[in-house]
C-alpha positions, 0 to 999 in steps of 0.5 A: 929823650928817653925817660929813663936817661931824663930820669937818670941824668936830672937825678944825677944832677940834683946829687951834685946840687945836694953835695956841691952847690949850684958852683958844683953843678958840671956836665962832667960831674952829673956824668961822673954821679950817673957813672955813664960816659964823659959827655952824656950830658952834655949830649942830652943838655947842650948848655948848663941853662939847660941842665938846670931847667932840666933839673927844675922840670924833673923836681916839678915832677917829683914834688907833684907826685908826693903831693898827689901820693899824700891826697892833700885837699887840694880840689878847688870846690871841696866841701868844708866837712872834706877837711873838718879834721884839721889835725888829720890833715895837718899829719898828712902835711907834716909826713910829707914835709918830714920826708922831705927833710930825711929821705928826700933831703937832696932835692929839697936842696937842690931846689933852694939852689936853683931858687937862688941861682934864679936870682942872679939869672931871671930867664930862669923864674918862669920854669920856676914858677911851679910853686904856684901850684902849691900856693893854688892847692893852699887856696883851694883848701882854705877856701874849703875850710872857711878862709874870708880871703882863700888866696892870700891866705894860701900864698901865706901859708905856702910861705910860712910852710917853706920857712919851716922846712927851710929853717929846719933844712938850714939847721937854722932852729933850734937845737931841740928840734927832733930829728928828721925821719922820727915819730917826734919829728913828724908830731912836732910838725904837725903842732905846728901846721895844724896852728898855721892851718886854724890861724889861715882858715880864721879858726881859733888856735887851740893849745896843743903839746907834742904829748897830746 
């Protein structure tokens, strides 16, 4: 298959996801997104599983390009001065996640949709096991930064991370919260990584104000 019409077609659908929910997700509204032909997708993804694990390669792909675009310390092995200025890298994390809620919204909902469609249909958690590249990123850096216990630290921190992007997505949280794609947005993200960080890798928290 083409690249391109992967691309074109996997994007369509996460689109449809965004807007519609997984009840929303058609060949013929992926078609209708792409503005291509009725029955291109069906062409390319004979069956909707296969639409949505489609869906699910292309945003490993995407979530691993940001990851790598944001050179988070994520070799296994790293010394501990690489990342001595937890701040620094908590900011790294936090753009990354405030990017995520603003321009990068559609995926990040369409993934929460496949999560939950996975549920209902187990065939599809292995192709959704590619969050355990986070999790082994996590343990990667706290080990790095002095974690008595690197891996649960790291599956803790992925898991305290995916809450408070999913609380702030859900609009769930408070109503004083900044909105996504602003400076205050990202500041207050990174107060509150930097905390989970110091708490993970068995530093002690220190205060801080979204002022500081």
């Amino acid at each position: 298959m083409p690249t391109d019409r992967f691309a074109a077609l996997t994007d369509a659908a996460i689109a449809v996801l965004a807007e519609r929910g997984m009840r929303g997700l058609t060949h013929r509204a992926v078609d209708t997104r792409a503005a291509l032909p009725q029955g291109t997708t069906s062409a390319y993804f004979r069956t909707r599983k296969a639409l949505i694990e489609a869906v699910v390669r292309r945003l490993a792909d995407l979530d691993r390009a940001d990851l790598d675009e944001a050179r988070l310390p994520t070799e296994a092995g790293m010394s501990v001065t690489a990342i001595e200025d937890i701040d620094a890298f908590a900011a790294g994390i936090a753009a990354l996640l405030d990017r995520w809620m603003s321009t990068e919204r559609d995926r990040v909902l369409a993934r929460y949709a496949c999560l939950l469609e996975a549920t209902h249909h187990p065939e599809l958690r292995t192709i959704l096991r590619y969050g355990e590249a986070s999790r082994a990123q996590s343990t990667a850096m706290l080990a790095a930064a002095g974690a008595r216990h690197p891996e649960q630290a790291g599956a803790h921190l992925v898991a305290c991370i995916d809450g408070l992007l999913f609380d702030r997505l859900a609009g769930a949280g408070s109503s004083s919260a900044p909105a996504p794609g602003t400076a205050a947005n990202r500041a207050d993200l990174t107060i509150a990584i930097a905390t989970l960080l110091r708490a993970f890798a068995g530093q002690r928290p220190e205060v801080a104000t979204s002022g500081s």
